[in-house]
C-alpha positions as CSV (number, residue, x, y, z in Angstrom):
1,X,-7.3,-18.1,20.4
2,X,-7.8,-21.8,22.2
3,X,-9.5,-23.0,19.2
4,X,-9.1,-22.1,15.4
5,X,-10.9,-21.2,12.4
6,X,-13.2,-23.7,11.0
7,X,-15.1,-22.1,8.1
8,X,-18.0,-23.0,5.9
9,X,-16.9,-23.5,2.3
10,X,-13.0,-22.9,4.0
11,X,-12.0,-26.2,5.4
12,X,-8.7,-26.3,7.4
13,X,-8.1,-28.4,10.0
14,X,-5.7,-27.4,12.8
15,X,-5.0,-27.0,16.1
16,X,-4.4,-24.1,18.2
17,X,-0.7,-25.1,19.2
18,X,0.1,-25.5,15.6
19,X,-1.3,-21.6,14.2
20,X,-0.9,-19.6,17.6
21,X,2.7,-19.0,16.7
22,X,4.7,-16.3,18.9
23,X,7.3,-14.6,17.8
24,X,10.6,-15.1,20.2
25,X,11.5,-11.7,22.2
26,X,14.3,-11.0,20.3
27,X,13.5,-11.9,16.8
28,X,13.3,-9.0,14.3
29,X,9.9,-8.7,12.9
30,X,9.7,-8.3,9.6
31,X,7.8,-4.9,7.9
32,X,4.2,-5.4,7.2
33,X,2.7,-1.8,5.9
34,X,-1.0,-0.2,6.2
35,X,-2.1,1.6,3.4
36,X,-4.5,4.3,4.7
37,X,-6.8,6.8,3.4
38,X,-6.9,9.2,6.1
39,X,-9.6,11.1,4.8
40,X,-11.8,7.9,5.3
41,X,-10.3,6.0,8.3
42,X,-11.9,8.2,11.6
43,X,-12.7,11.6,12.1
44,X,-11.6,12.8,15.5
45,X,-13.3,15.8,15.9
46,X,-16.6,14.9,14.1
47,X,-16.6,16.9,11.1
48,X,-16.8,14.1,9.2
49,X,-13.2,14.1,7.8
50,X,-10.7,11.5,8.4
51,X,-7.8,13.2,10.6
52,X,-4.5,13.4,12.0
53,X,-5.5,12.7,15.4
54,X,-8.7,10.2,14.3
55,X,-5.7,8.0,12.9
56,X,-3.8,8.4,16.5
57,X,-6.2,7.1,18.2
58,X,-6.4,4.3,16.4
59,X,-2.8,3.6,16.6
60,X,-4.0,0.8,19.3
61,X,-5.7,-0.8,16.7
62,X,-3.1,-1.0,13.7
63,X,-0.5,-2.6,16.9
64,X,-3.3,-5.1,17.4
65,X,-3.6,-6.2,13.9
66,X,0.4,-6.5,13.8
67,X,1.0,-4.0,11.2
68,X,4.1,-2.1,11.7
69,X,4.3,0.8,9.7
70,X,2.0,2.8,8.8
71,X,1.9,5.0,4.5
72,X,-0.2,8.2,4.5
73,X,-2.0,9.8,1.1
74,X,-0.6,13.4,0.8
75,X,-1.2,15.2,3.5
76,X,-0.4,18.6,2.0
77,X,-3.2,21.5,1.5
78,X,-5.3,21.0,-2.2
79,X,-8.6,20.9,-3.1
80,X,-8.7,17.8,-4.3
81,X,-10.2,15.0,-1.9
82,X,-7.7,12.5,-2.5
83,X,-4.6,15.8,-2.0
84,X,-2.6,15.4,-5.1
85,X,-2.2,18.2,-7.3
86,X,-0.9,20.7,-4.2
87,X,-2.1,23.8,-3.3
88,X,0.8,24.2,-1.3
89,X,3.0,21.3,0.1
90,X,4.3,23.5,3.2
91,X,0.9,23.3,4.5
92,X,-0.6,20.4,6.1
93,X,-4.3,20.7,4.9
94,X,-6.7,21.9,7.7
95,X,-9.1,19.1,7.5
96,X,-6.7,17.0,8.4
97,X,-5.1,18.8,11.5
98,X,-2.1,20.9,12.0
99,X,1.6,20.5,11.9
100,X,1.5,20.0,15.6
101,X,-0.9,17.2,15.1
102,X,1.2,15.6,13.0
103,X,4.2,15.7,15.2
104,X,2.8,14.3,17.4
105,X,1.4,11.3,15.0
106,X,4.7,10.9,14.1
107,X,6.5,10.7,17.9
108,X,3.8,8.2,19.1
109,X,3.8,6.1,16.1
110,X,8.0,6.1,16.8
111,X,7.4,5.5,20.5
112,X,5.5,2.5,19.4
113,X,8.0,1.1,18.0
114,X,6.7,1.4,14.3
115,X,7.2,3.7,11.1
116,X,5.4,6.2,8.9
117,X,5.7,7.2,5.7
118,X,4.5,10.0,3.7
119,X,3.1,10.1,-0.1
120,X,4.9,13.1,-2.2
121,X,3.3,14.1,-5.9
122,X,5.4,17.2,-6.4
123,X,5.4,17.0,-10.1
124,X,2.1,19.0,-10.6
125,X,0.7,22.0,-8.3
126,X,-2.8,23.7,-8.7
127,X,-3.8,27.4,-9.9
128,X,-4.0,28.0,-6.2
129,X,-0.1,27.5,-5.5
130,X,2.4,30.4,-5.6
131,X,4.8,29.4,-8.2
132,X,0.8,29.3,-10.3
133,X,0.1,32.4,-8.9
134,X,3.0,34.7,-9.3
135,X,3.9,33.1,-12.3
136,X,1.1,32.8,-14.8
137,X,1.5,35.9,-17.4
138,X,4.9,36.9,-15.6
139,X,7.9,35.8,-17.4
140,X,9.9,38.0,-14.8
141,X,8.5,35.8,-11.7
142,X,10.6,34.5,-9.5
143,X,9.4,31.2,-10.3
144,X,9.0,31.8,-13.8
145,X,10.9,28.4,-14.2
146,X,9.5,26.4,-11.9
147,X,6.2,25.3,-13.9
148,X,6.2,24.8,-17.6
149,X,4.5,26.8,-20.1
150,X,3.4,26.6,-23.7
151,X,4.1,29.8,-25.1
152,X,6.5,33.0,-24.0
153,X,4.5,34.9,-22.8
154,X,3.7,32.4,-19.8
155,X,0.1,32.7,-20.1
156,X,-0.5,29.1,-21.0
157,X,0.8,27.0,-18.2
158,X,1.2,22.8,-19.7
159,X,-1.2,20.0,-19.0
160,X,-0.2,17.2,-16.7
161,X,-1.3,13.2,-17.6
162,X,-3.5,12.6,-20.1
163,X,-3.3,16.5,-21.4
164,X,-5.5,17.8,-18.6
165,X,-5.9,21.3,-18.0
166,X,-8.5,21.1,-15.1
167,X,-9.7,18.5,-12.6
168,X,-13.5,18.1,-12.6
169,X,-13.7,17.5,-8.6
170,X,-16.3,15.3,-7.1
171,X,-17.9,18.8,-5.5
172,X,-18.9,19.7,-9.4
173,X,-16.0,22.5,-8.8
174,X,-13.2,22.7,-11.6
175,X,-9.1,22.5,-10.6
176,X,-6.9,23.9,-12.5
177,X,-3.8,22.5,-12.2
178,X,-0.2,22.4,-14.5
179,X,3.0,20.4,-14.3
180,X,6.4,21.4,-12.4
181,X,9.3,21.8,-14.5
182,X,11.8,19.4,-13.0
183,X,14.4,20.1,-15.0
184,X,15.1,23.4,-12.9
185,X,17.6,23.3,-10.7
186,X,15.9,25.1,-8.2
187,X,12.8,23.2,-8.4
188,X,15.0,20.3,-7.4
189,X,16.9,22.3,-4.4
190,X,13.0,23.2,-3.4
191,X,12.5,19.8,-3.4
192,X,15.5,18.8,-1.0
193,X,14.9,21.2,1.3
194,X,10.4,20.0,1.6
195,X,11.5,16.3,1.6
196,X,14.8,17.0,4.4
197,X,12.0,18.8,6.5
198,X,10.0,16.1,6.7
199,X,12.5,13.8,7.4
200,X,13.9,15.8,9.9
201,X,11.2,19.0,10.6
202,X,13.5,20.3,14.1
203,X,16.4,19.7,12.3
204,X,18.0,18.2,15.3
205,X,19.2,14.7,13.5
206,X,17.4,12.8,15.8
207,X,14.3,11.8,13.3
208,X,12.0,11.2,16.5
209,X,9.3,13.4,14.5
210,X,10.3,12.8,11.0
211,X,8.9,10.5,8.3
212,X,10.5,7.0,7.8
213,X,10.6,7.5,4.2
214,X,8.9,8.4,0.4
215,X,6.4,7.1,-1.7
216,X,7.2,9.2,-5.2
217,X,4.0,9.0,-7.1
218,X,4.0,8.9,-10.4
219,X,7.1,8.4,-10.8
220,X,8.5,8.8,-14.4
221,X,11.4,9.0,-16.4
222,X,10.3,10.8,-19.0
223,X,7.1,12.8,-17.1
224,X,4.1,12.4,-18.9
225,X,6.0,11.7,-22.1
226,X,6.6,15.2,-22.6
227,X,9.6,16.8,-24.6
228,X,11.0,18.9,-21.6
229,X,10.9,16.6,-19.4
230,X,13.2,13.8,-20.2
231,X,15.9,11.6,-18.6
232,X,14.6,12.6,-15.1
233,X,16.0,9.5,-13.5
234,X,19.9,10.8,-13.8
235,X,18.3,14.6,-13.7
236,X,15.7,14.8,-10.9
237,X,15.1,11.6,-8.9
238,X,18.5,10.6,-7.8
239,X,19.9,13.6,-7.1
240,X,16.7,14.0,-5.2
241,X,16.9,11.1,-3.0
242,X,20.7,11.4,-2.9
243,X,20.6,14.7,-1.0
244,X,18.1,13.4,1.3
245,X,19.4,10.7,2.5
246,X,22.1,12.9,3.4
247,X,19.9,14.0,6.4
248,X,19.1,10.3,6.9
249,X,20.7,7.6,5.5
250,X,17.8,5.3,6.8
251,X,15.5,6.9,4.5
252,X,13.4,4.5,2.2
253,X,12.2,5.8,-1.2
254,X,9.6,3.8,-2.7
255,X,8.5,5.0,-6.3
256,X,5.5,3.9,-8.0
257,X,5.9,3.1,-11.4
258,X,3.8,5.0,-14.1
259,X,3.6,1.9,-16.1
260,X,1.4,-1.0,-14.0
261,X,3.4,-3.5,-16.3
262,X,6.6,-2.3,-15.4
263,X,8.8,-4.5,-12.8
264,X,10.4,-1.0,-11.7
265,X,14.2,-2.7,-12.2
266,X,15.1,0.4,-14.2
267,X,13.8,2.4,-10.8
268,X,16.8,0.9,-8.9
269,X,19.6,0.9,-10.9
270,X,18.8,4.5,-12.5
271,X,16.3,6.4,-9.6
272,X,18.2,5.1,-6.7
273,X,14.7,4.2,-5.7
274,X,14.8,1.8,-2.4
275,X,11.7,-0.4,-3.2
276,X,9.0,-0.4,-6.4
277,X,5.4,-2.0,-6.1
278,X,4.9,-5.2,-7.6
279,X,2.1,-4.6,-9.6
280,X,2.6,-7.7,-11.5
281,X,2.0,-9.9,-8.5
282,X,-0.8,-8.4,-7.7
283,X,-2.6,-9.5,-11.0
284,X,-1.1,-12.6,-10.1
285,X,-2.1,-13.4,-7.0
286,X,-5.6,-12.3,-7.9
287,X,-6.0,-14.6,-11.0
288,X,-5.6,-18.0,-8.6
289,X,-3.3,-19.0,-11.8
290,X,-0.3,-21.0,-10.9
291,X,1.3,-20.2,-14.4
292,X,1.1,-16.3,-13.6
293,X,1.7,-16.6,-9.9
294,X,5.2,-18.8,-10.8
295,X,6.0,-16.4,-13.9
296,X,5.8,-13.1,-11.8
297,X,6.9,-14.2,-8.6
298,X,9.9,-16.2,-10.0
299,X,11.0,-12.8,-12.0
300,X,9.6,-9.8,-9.3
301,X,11.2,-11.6,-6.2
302,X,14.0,-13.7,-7.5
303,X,15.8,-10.4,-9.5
304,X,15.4,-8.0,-7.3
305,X,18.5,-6.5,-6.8
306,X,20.2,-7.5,-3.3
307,X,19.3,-4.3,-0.8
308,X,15.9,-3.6,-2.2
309,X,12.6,-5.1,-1.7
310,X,9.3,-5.0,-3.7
311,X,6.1,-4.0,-2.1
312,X,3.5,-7.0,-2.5
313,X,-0.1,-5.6,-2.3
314,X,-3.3,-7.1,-3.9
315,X,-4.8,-3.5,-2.8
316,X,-4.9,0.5,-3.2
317,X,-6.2,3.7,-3.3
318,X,-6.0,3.6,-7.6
319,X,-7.2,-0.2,-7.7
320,X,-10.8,-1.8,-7.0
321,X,-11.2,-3.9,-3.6
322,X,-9.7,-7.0,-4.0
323,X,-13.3,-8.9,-2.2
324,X,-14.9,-7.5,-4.7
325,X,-12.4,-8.6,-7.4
326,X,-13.0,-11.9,-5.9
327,X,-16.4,-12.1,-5.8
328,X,-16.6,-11.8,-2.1
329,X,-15.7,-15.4,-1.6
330,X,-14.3,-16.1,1.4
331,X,-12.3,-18.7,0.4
332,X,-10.0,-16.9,-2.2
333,X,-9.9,-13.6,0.4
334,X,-8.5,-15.7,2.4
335,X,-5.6,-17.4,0.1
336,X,-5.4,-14.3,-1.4
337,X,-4.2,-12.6,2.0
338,X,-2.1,-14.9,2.8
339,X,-0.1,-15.4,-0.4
340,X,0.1,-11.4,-0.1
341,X,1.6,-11.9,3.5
342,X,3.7,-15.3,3.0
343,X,5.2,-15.0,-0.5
344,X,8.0,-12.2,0.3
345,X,9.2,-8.6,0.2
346,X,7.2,-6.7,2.1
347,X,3.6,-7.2,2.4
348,X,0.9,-4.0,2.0
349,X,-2.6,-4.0,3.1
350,X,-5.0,-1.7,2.2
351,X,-6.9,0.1,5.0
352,X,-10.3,-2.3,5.4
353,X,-8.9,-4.6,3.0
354,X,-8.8,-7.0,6.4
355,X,-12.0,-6.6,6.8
356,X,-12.9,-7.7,3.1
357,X,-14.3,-3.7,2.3
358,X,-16.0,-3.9,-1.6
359,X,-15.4,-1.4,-3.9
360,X,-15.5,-1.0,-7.6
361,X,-14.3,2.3,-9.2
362,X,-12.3,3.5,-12.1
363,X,-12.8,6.0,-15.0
364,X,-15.6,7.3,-16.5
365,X,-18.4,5.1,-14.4
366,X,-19.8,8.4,-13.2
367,X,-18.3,10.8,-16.1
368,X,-15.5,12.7,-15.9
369,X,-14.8,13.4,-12.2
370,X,-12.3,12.1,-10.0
371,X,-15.3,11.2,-7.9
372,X,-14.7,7.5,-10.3
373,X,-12.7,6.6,-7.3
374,X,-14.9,6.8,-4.2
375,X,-16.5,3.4,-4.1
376,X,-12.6,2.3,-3.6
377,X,-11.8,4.6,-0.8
378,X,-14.9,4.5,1.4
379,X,-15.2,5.0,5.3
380,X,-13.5,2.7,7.6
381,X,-16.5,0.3,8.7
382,X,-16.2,0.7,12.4
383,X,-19.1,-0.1,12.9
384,X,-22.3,-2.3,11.5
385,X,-23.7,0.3,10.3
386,X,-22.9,3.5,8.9
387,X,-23.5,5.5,12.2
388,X,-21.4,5.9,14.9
389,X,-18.3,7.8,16.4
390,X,-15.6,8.2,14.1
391,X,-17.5,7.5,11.1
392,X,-15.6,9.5,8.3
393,X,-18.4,9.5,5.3
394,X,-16.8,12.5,4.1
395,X,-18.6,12.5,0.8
396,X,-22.0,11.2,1.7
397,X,-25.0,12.7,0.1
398,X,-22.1,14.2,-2.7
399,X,-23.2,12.1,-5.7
400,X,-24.2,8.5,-7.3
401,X,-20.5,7.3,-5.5
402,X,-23.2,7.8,-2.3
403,X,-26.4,6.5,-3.5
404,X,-24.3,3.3,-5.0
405,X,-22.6,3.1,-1.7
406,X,-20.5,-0.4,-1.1
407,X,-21.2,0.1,2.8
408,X,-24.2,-2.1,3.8
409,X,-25.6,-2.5,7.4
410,X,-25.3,-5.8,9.2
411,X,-23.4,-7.5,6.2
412,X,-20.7,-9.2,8.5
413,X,-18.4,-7.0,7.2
414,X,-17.3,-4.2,9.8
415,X,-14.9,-4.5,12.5
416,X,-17.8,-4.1,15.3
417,X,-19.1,-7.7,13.5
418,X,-16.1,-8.9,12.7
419,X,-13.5,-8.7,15.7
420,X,-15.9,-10.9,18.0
421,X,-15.9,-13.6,15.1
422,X,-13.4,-16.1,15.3
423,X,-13.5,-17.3,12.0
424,X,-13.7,-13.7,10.1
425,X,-11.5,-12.3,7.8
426,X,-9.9,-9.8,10.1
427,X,-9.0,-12.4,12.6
428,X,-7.7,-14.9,9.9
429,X,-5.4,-11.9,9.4
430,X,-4.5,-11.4,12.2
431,X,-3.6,-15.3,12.5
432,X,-1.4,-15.1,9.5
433,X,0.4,-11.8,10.8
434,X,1.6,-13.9,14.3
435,X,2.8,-17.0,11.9
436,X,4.9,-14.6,9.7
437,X,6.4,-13.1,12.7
438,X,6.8,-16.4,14.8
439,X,9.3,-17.6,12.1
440,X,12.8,-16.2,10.8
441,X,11.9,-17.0,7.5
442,X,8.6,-16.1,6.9
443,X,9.2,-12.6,8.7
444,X,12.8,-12.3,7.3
445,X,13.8,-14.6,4.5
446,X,13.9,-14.6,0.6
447,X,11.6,-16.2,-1.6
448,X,12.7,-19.8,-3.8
449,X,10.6,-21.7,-5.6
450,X,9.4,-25.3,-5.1
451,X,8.4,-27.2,-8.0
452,X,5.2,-29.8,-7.8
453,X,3.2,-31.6,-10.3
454,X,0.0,-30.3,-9.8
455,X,-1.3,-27.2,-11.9
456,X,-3.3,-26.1,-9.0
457,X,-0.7,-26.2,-6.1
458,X,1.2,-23.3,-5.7
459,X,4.4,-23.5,-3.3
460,X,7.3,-21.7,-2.4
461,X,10.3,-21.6,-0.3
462,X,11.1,-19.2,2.3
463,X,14.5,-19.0,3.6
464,X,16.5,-17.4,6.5
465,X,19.9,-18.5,7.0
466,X,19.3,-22.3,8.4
467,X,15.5,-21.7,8.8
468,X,13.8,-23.1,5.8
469,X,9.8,-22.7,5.5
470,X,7.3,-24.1,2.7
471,X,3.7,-23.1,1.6
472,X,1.3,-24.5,-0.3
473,X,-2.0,-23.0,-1.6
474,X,-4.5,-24.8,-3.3
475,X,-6.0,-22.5,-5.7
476,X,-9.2,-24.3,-6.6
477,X,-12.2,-25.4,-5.3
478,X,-11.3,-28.9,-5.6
479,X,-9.3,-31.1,-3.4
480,X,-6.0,-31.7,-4.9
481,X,-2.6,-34.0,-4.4
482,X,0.3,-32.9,-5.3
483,X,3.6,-34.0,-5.0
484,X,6.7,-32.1,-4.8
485,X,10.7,-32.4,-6.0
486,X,13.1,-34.5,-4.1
487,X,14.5,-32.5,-0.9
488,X,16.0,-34.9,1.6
489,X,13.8,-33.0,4.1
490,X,11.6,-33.5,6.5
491,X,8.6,-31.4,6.7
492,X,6.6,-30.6,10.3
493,X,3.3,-28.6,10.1
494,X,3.4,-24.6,11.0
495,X,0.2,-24.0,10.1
496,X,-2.5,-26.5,9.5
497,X,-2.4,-30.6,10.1
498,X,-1.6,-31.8,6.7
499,X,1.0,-34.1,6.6
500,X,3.9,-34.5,3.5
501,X,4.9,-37.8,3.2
502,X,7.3,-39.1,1.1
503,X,7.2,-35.7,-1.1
504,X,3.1,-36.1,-1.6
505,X,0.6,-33.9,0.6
506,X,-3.2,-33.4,-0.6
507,X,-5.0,-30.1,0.7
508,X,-8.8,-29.3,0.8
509,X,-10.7,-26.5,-1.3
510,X,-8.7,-23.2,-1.2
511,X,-6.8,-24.8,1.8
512,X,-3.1,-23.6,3.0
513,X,-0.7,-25.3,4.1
514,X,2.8,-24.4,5.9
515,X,5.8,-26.1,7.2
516,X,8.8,-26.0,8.6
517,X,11.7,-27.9,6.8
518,X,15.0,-29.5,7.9
């Protein structure tokens, strides 16, 4: 851009030589992940379904943004719209594409010079799935083991979260669906052998058309608080990522935590897991409260054990749409993005959470159907209006998720309205993506604190070796002074004008400021 964002309500004066920031040639970039939905980012083949090769083509766009690697939803065959609770995890489901298709995902997204990785829920299956099928009223099954029952006789196969039996589906269909039995040692050597295939599908230790890594869902120690299924970090989990990561050591296994309130530390040291969500900064980041944002990101990022990372979102598939958490105010979309992107470990954005998508689910706002969750896992907006190539409106005309739709024509928020804009969201994005990257620190480095006197300043450090960086967010809608610690340094602008002088800056409504310290 020759000239930067000037907003209405958003005021931040800069100049183009001071936010066009360029990363140099060789500097590592640091990991910046898209979330997707694939079932509702574009349908290449026009059945209405996200796909395999809709999401290929739109590799283009996901370099554009900056991303760099790319987490799925399960791909795996279910009933289920959102593909948990497996049908069979061999099989890629067919609305989605083939196997083929997703090798081929896989290569290009490699040959571009990014990653992918793959969510795995392999702690449930569906009445559709063999060990379901051969097992149910068959003690002598093969898999008799592999799922848990209630009684001998194995006709009563165990509920899963929540002491479900059955899945009301947004389609008014039932699921039936029962919980793995992880404590079987073949169960985990199944599970070995699924994960190492994705890793590595040819076999051929080159990893060109395997997965980059994990997400483990659900992950628990005790699953589901059930009797039989206890002290599954020592049992189940690391064992499990042990053994794979014996076909690639690169491997990264990031678990989600079962508990929202949980800073996952127990995940490391007893899982082996690789990274953990921080849930807790993304309550904090959304409250605009100093006191929270300091609390959590003082204890998420400072004790963080040295060789993992946290994942810093503000956005997913189980959560509502941070714009509308926000009100759809421009202002704090825009903070909010950029603390998710600035303030360390390794940012996540939600697919259309750039463009500032709305969305409120959650349970029981429709009854009991997993349909709840629609409104936050709608189509892409491609376009201005809900028509047009690519459109995935998978569940249109399903149910009140449709007629309450969050997707409005000619709102200003779709990419067709919003990449022309200079001052949209997606571009203001896009802005922050190129300053991260231009800059050791803010791509690479570790997250300090930086103590100021005003309750509605937040700053931070972000080191890299010799290359220091601060940010300041002013989290109101008031102009505010603030003025920070001692340092002996001298401070010169990264991003916006604003000048520190003698250890005392003032920033605008909502406005952000960065700089480079020596």
């Amino acid at each position: 851009m020759n000239k930067f964002i000037s907003i209405v309500f958003f005021i931040l004066i800069v100049s183009s030589c001071s936010n066009e920031q360029t990363a140099p040639p060789n500097q590592p970039k640091g990991e910046i992940i898209y979330h997707v939905f694939q079932r509702s980012f574009y349908d290449g083949n026009g059945d209405g379904q996200g796909d395999l090769v809709g999401l290929k083509s739109k590799l283009d766009y996901l370099q554009d943004l900056g991303v760099t690697s790319i987490l799925l939803l399960p791909l795996y065959d279910a009933d289920c719209y959102h593909n948990y609770f497996a049908n069979d995890f061999e099989k890629i489901d067919p609305e989605f594409g083939t196997m083929e298709d997703y090798i081929a995902l896989v290569k290009e997204v490699h040959q571009r010079g990014m990653k992918i990785y793959l969510d795995m829920e392999t702690q449930y299956v569906s009445e559709k799935h063999l060990w379901w099928r051969d097992a149910v009223g068959n003690p002598k099954s093969a898999y008799s083991n592999y799922i848990l029952f209630e009684d001998e006789g194995h006709a009563r196969p165990a509920t899963i979260i929540f002491d479900l039996r059955e899945l009301n589906s947004f389609d008014g269909s039932k699921i039936k669906i029962t919980t793995v039995n992880l404590k079987d040692k073949s169960v985990l050597d199944y599970n070995v052998k699924l994960f190492s295939y994705f890793a590595d599908p040819d076999n051929n230790g080159k990893f060109d058309d395997g997965a980059d890594g994990f997400r483990l869902d659900h992950a628990m120690d005790n699953l589901d608080n059930k009797p039989a299924l206890t002290n599954l970090f020592s049992t189940f989990w690391s064992p499990l990522i042990e053994r794979v990561k014996k076909v690639n050591p690169q491997l990264k296994f990031v678990a989600e935590q079962a508990n929202w309130g949980d800073y996952g530390f127990e995940y490391f040291e007893k899982a082996g897991a690789d990274r953990m969500f921080g849930f807790g900064l993304q309550q904090a980041i959304l409250s605009f409260n100093k006191q929270q944002l300091t609390n959590k990101a003082d204890t998420i990022l400072l004790m963080t054990p040295p060789g993992k990372d946290q994942i810093i979102f503000i956005e997913n598939h189980d959560l509502d749409r941070s714009a509308s958490v926000l009100n759809k105010d421009p202002n704090k979309e825009r903070v909010a993005a950029a603390l998710t992107l600035l303030i360390g470990g390794i940012p996540s954005i939600y697919y259309g959470q750039e463009l500032g998508m709305t969305g409120r689910g959650g349970f029981g706002i429709y009854g009991a159907t997993d349909g709840n969750d629609i409104p936050r896992r709608e189509a892409f907006e491609w376009f201005k209006t809900d028509e047009g190539k690519g459109m995935a409106l998978w569940y249109k005309n399903t149910g009140p998720w449709w007629d309450h739709t969050y997707i409005k024509a000619n709102d200003s928020i779709s990419l067709e309205e919003e990449l022309p804009r200079e001052n949209s969201l997606l571009n203001f994005y896009k802005t922050i993506i190129k300053l991260k990257q231009s800059d050791p620190a803010l791509s690479m480095g570790k997250y300090a604190p930086a103590e100021n006197n005003n309750a509605q300043v937040f700053t931070f450090f972000r080191q890299e070796g010799l290359d220091k960086v601060l940010v300041a967010v002013n989290l109101s809608a008031e102009k505010q002074k603030a003025g920070l610690s001692p340092s002996g340094g001298t401070y010169s602008p990264l991003y916006g004008r604003v000048a520190i002088n003698q250890n005392s800056f003032e920033l605008k409504p909502y406005e952000i400021g960065v700089w480079s310290v020596k």
